[in-house]
VOBA-1610 file (N, C-alpha, C; in pm, whole numbers, padded with zeros to 5 digits, always signed):
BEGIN
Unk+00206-00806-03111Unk+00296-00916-03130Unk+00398-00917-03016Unk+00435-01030-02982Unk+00518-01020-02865Unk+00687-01117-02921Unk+00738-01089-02840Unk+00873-01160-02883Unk+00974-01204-02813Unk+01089-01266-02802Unk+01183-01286-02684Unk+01305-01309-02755Unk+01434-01254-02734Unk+01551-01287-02761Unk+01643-01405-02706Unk+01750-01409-02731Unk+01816-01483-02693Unk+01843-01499-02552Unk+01851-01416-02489Unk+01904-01349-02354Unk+01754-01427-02258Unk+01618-01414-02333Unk+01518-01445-02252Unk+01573-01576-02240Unk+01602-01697-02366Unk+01587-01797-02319Unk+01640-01877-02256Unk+01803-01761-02237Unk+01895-01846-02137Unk+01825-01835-01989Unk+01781-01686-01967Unk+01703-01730-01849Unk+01600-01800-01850Unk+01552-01820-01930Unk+01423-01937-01863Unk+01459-02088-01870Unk+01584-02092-01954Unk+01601-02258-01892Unk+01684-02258-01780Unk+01718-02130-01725Unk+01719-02165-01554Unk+01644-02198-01423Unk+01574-02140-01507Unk+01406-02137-01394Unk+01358-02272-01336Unk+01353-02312-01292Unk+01287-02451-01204Unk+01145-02488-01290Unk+01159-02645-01314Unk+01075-02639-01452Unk+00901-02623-01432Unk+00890-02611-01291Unk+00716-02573-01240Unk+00737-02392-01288Unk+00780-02385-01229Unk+00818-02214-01330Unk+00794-02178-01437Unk+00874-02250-01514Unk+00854-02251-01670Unk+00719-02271-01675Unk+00672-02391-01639Unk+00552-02466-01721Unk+00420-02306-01640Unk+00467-02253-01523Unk+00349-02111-01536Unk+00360-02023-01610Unk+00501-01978-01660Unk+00501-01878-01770Unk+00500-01939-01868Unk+00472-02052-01930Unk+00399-02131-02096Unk+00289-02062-02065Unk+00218-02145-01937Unk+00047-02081-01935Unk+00038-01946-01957Unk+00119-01851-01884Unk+00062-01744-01901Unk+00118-01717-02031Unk+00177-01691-02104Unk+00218-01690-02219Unk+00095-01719-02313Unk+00060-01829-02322Unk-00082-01901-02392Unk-00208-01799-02385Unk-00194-01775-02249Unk-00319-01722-02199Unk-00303-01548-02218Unk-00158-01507-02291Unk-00138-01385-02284Unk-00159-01370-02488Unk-00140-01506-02544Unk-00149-01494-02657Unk-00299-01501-02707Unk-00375-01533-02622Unk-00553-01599-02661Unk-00619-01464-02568Unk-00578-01358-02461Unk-00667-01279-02446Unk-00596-01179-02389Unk-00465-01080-02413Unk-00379-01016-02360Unk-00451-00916-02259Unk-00577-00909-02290Unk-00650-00833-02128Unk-00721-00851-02039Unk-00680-01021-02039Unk-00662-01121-01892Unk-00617-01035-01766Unk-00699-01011-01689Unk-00693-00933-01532Unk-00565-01010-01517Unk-00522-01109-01519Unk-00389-01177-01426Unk-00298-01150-01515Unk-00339-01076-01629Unk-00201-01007-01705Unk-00141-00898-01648Unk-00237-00818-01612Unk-00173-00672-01572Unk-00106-00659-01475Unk-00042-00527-01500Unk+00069-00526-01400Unk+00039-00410-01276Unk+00109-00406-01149Unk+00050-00305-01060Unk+00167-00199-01034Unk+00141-00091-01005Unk+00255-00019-00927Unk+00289-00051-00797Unk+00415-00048-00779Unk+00418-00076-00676Unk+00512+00008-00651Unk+00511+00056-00477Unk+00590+00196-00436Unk+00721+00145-00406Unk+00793+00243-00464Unk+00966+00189-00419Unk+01005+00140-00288Unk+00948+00261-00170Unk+00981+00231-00039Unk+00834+00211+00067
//
């Protein structure tokens, strides 16, 4: 189950609304198959 507080949604109605409308999709697409390759996340090295 996933969730978002208050705090998420002040930031996302800052976001520029082509923004938003990619994290709906991925959102959708994170709720219909959460081990969607374009879900995961990578390491990435500090320096």
């Amino acid at each position: 189950m996933h969730y978002t507080n208050r705090k998420f949604w002040l930031f996302y109605d800052q976001l520029p609304k082509d923004i938003q409308q990619i994290a709906d999709v991925s959102y959708e697409l994170l709720k219909t198959n959460p081990s969607h390759p374009s879900l995961h996340f990578k390491k990435v090295n500090k320096y």
